[in-house]
C-alpha atoms as a printed R data frame, in Angstrom:
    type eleno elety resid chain resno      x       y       z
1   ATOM     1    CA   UNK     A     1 75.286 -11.547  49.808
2   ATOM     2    CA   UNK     A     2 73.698  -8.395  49.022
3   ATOM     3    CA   UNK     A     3 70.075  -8.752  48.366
4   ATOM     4    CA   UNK     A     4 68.627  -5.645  47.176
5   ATOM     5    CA   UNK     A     5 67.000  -2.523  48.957
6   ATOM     6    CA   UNK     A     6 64.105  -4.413  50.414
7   ATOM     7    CA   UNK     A     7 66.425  -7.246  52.178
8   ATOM     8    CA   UNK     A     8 65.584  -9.396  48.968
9   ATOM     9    CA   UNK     A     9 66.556  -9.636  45.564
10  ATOM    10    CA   UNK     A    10 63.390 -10.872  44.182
11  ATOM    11    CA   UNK     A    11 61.221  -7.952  45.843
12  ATOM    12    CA   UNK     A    12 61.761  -5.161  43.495
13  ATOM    13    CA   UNK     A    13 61.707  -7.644  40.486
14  ATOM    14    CA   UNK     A    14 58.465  -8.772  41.993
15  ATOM    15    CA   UNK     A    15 56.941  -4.931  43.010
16  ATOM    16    CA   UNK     A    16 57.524  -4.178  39.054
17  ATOM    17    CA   UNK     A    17 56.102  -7.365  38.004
18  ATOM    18    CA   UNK     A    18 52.437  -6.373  40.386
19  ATOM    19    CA   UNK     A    19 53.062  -2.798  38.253
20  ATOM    20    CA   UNK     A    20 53.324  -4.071  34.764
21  ATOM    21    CA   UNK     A    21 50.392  -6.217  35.511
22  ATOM    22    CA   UNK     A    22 48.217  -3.235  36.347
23  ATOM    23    CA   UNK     A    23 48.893  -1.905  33.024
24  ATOM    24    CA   UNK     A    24 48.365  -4.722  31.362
25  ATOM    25    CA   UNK     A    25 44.752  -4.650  32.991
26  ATOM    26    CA   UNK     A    26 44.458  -0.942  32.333
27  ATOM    27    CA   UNK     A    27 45.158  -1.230  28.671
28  ATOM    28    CA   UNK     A    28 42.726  -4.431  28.086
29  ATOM    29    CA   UNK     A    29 39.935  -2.170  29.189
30  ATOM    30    CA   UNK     A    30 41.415   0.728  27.088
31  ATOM    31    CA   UNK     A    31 41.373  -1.447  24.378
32  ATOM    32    CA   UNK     A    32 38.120  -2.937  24.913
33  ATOM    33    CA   UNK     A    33 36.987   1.207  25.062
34  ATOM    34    CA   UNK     A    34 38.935   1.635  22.101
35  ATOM    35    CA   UNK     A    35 37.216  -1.084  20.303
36  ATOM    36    CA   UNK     A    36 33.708   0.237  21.355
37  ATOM    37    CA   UNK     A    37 34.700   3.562  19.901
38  ATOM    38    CA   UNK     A    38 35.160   2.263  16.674
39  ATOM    39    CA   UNK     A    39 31.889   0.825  16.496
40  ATOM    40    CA   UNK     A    40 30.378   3.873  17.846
41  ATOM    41    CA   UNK     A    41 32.656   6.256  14.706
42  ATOM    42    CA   UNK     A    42 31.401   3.890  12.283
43  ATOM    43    CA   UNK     A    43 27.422   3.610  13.093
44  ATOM    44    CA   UNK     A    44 28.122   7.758  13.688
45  ATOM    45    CA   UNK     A    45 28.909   8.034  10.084
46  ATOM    46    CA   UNK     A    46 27.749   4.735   8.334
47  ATOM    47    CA   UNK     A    47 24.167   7.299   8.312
48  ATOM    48    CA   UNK     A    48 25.863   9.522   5.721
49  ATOM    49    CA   UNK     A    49 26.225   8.699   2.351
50  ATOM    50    CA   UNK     A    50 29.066   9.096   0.295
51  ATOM    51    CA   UNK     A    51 28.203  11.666  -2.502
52  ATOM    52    CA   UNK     A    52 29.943   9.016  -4.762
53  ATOM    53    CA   UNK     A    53 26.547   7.283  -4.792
54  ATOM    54    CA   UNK     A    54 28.330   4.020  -5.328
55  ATOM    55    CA   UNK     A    55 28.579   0.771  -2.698
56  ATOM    56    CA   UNK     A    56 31.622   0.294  -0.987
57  ATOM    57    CA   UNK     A    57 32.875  -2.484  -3.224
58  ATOM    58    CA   UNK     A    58 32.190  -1.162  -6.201
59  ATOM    59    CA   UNK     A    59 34.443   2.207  -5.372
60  ATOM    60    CA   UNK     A    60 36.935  -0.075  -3.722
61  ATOM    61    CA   UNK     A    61 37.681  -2.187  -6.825
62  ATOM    62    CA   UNK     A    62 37.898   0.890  -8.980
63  ATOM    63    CA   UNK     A    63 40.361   2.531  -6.512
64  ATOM    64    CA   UNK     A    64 42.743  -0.311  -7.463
65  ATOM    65    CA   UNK     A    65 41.999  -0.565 -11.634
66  ATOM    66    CA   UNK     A    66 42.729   3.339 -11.619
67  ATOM    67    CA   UNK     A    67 46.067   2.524  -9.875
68  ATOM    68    CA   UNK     A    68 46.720  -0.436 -12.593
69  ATOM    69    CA   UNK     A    69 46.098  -2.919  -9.739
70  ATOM    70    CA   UNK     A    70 43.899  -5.871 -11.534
71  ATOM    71    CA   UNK     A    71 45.090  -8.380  -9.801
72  ATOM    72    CA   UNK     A    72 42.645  -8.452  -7.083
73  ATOM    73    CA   UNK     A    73 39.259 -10.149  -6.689
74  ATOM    74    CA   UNK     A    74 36.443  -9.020  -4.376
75  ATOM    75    CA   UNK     A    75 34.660 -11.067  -2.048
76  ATOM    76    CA   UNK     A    76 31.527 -10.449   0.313
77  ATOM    77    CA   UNK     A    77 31.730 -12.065   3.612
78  ATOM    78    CA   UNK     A    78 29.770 -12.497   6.842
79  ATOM    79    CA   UNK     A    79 29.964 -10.669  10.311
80  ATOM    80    CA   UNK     A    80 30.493  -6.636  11.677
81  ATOM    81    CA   UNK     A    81 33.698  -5.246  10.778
82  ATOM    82    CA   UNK     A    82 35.645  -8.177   9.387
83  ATOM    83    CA   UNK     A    83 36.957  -6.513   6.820
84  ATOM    84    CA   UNK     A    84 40.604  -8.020   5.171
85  ATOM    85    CA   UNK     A    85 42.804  -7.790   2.281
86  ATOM    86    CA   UNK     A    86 44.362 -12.307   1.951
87  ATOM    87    CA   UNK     A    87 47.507 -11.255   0.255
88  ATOM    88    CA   UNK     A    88 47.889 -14.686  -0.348
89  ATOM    89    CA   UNK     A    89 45.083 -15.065  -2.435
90  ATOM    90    CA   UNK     A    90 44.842 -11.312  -3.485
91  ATOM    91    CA   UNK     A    91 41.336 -11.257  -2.239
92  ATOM    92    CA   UNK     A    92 39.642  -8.005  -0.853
93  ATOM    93    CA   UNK     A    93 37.080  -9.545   1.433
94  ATOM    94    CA   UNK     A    94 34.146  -6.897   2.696
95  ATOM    95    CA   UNK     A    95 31.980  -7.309   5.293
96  ATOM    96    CA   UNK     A    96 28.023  -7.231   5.247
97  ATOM    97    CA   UNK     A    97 27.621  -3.651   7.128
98  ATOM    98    CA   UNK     A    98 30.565  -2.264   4.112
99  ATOM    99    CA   UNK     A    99 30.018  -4.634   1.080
100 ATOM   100    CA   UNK     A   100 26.994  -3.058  -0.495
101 ATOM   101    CA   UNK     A   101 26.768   0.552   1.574
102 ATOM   102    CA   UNK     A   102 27.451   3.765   0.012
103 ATOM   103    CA   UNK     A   103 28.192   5.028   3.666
104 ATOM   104    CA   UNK     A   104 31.483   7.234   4.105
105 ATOM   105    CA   UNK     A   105 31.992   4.910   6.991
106 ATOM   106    CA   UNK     A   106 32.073   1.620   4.127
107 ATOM   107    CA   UNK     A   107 33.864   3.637   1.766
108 ATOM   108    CA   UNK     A   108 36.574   4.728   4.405
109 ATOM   109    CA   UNK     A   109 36.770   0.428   5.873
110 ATOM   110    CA   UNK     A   110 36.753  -0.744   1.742
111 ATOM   111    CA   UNK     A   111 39.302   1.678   0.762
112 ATOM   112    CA   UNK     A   112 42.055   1.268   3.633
113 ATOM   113    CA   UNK     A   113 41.707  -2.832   2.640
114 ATOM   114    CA   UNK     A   114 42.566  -1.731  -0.730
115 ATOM   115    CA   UNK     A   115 45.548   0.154   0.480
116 ATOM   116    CA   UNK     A   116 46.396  -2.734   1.426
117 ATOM   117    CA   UNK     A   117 46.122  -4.300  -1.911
118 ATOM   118    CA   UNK     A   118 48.192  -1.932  -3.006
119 ATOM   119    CA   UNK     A   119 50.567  -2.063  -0.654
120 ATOM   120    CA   UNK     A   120 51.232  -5.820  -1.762
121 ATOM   121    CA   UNK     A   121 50.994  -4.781  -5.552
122 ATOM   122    CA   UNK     A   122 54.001  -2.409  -4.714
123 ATOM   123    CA   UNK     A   123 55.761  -4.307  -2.873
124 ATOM   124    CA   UNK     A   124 55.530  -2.233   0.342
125 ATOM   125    CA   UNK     A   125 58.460  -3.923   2.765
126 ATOM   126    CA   UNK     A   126 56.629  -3.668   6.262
127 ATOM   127    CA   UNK     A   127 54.108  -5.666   4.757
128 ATOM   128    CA   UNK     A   128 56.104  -8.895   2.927
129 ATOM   129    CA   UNK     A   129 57.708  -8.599   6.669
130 ATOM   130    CA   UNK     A   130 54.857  -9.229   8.148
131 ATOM   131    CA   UNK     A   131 53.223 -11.533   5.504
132 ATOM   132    CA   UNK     A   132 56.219 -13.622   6.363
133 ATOM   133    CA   UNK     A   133 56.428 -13.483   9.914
134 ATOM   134    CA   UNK     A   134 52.931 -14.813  10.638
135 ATOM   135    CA   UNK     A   135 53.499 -18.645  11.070
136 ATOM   136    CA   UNK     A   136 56.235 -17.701  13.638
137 ATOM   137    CA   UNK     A   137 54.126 -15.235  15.272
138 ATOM   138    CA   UNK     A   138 51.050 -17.435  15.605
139 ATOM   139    CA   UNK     A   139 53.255 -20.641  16.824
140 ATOM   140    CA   UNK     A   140 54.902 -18.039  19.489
141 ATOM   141    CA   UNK     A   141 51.834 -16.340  20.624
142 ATOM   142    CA   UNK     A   142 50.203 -19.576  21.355
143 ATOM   143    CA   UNK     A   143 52.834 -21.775  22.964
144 ATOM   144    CA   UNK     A   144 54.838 -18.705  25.022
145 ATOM   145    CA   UNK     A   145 52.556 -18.501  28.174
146 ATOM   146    CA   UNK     A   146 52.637 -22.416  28.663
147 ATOM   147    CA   UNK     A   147 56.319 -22.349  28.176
148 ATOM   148    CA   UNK     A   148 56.885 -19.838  29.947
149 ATOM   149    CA   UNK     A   149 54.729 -21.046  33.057
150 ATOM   150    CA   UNK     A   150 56.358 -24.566  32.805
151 ATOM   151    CA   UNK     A   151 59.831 -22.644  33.184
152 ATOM   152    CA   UNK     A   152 58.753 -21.519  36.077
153 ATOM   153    CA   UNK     A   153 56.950 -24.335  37.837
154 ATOM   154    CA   UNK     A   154 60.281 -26.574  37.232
155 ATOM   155    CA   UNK     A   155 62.572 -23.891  37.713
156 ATOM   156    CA   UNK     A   156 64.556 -24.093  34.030
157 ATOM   157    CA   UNK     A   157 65.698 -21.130  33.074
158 ATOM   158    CA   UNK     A   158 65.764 -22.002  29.473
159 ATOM   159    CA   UNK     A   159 62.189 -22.738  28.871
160 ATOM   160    CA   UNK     A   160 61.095 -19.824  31.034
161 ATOM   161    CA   UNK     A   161 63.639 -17.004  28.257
162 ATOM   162    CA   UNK     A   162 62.167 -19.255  26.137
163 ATOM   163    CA   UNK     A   163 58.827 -18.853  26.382
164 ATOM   164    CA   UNK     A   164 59.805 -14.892  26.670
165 ATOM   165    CA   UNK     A   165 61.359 -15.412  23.335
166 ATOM   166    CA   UNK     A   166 58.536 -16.577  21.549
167 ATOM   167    CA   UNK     A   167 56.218 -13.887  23.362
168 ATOM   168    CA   UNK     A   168 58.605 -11.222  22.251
169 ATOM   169    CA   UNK     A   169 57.905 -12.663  18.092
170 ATOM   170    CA   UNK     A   170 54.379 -11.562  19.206
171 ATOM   171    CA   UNK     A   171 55.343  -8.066  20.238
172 ATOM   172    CA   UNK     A   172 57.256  -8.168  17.160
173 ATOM   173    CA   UNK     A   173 54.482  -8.533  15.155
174 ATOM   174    CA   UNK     A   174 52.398  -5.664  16.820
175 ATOM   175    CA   UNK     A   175 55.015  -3.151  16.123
176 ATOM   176    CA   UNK     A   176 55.287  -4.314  12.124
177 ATOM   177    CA   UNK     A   177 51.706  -4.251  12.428
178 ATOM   178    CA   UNK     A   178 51.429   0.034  13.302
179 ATOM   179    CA   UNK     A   179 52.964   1.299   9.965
180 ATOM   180    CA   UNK     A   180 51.489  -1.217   7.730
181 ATOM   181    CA   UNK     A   181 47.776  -0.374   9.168
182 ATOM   182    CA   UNK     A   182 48.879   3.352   9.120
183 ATOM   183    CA   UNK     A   183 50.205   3.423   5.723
184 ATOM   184    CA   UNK     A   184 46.823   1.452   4.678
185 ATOM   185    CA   UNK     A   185 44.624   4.461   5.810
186 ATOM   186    CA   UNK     A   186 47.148   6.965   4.191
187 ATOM   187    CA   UNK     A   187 46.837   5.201   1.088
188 ATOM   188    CA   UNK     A   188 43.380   4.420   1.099
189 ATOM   189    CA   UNK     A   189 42.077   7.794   1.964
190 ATOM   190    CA   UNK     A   190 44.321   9.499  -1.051
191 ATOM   191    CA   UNK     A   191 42.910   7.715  -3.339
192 ATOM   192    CA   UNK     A   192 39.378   8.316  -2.213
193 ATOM   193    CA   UNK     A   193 39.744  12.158  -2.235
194 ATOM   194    CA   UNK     A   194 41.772  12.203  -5.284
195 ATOM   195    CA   UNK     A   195 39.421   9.976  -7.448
196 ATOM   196    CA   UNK     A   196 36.848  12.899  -6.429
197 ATOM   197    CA   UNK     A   197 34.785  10.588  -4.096
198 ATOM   198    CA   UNK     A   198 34.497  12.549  -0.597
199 ATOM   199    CA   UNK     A   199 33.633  15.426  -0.186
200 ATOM   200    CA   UNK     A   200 35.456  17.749   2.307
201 ATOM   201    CA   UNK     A   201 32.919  17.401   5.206
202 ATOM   202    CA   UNK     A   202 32.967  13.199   4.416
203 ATOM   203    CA   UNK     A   203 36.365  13.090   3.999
204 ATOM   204    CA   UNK     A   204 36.865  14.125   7.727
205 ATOM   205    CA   UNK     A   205 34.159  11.299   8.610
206 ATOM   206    CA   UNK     A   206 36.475   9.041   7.004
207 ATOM   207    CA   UNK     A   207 39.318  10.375   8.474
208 ATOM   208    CA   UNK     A   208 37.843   9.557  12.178
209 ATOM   209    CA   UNK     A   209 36.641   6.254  11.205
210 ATOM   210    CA   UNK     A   210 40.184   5.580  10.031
211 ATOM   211    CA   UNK     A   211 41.858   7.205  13.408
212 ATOM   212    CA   UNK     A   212 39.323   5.342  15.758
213 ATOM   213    CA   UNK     A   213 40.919   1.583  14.062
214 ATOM   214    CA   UNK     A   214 44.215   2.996  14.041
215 ATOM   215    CA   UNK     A   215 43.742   3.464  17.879
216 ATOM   216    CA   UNK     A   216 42.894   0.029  18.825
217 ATOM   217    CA   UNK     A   217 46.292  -1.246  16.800
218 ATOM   218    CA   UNK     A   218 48.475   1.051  19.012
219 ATOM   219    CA   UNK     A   219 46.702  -0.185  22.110
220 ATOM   220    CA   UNK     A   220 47.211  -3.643  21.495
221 ATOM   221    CA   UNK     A   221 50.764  -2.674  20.850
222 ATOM   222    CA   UNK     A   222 51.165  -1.419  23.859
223 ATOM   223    CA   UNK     A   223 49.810  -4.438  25.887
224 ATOM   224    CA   UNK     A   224 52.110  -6.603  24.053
225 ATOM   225    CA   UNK     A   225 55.280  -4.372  25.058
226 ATOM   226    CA   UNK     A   226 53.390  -4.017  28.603
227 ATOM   227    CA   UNK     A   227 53.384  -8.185  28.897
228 ATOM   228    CA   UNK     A   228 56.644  -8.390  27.547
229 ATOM   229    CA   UNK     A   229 57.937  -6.604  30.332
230 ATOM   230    CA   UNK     A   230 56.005  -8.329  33.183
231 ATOM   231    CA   UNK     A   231 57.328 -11.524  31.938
232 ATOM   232    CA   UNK     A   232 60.980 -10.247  32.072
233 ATOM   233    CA   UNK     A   233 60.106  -8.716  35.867
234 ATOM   234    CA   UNK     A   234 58.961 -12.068  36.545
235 ATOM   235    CA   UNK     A   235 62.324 -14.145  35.267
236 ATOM   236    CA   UNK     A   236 64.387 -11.880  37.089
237 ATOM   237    CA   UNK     A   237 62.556 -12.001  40.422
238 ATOM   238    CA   UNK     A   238 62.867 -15.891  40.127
239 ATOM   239    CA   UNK     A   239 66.335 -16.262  39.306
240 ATOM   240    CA   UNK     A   240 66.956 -13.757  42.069
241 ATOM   241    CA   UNK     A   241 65.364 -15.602  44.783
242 ATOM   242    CA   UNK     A   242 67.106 -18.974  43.248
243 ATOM   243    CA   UNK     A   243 70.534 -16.893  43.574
């Protein structure tokens, strides 16, 4: 029986699986850069106040009543860049460094949550998609390693394209994730500069606090494509050396 160019079918199944697990490594410390970078873009402008002269969550909740959007609430709550729109209870929750600043930096963080608001108050598809997809995603992301691992240890194929499977709901999930965060920042940062509250010099501050979070969301989809892969290297190395 042939057995690949090595002399064995599971080598080069298993020399791609060492690969893909480099890059997984070299993209968790990208992402852990990535994430300091953010925090360094928004203490770099969170020192320059927005000539709107108005905290974050004030400007943020007229963003959305000058788009006819008053179905959202605002709500302050604790911790360093925890800032979320709960589409399930409409709720535009602002953390304590955005809540009450008049930075560019807050205004930049308050108004790509409202895009999101506003994404939900039109209906924008990516987002219902992922909305919906979250209880599978969560369920798969948790149980897909120990699935997958079992598979392994007991030789069954099923569980181990199973556990892929759920891993790949996951990667899913990243990849819905890129144009709704995008499309956020878009939205958010129109209708800060056409409501007349940046001026040219903050709105490119905002702009690069906006890029540096949009970085860490393509990072983390690349990690998930990056595992993804490993863990199909890894099933086909094993059923090669079972063959």
């Amino acid at each position: 029986m042939y057995r690949g160019y090595y002399g064995y079918g599971g080598y080069n199944g298993l020399n791609a699986a060492n690969a893909l697990y480099l890059v997984v490594i070299v993209l968790m410390f990208v992402g852990m850069w990535a994430q300091g970078h953010v925090s360094r873009v928004f203490q770099e402008f969170s020192s320059m106040r927005a000539r709107a002269g108005r905290t974050a969550g004030e400007v943020a909740m007229e963003l959305l009543r000058r788009e006819g959007n008053n179905n959202v609430s605002l709500a302050h709550i604790s911790g360093q860049l925890t800032d979320n729109y709960d589409p399930r209870t409409e709720t535009l929750n602002l953390s304590d460094a955005v809540f009450a600043s008049d930075s560019v930096s807050a205004l930049a963080v308050a108004a790509h949550e409202a895009g999101h608001a506003m994404q939900k108050y039109t209906g924008y598809a990516p987002l219902v998609l992922r909305s919906a997809a979250v209880p599978v995603c969560n369920y798969g992301s948790r149980l897909s390693m120990p699935i997958f691992i079992a598979g392994l240890v007991f030789s069954f194929r099923p569980l181990v394209f199973a556990g892929i499977i759920l891993f790949s709901f996951a990667v899913l999930f990243s990849l819905i994730t890129l144009p709704v965060e995008f499309d956020a920042s878009r939205r958010g940062l129109q209708m800060l500069t056409s409501g007349g509250y940046l001026t040219m010099e903050e709105e490119e501050g905002a702009r690069k606090v906006l890029r540096a979070a949009a970085l860490t969301y393509v990072i983390s989809a690349l990690s998930a494509i990056a595992q993804l892969l490993r863990l199909l290297a890894i099933a086909n190395s094993n059923n090669r050396r079972r063959n």
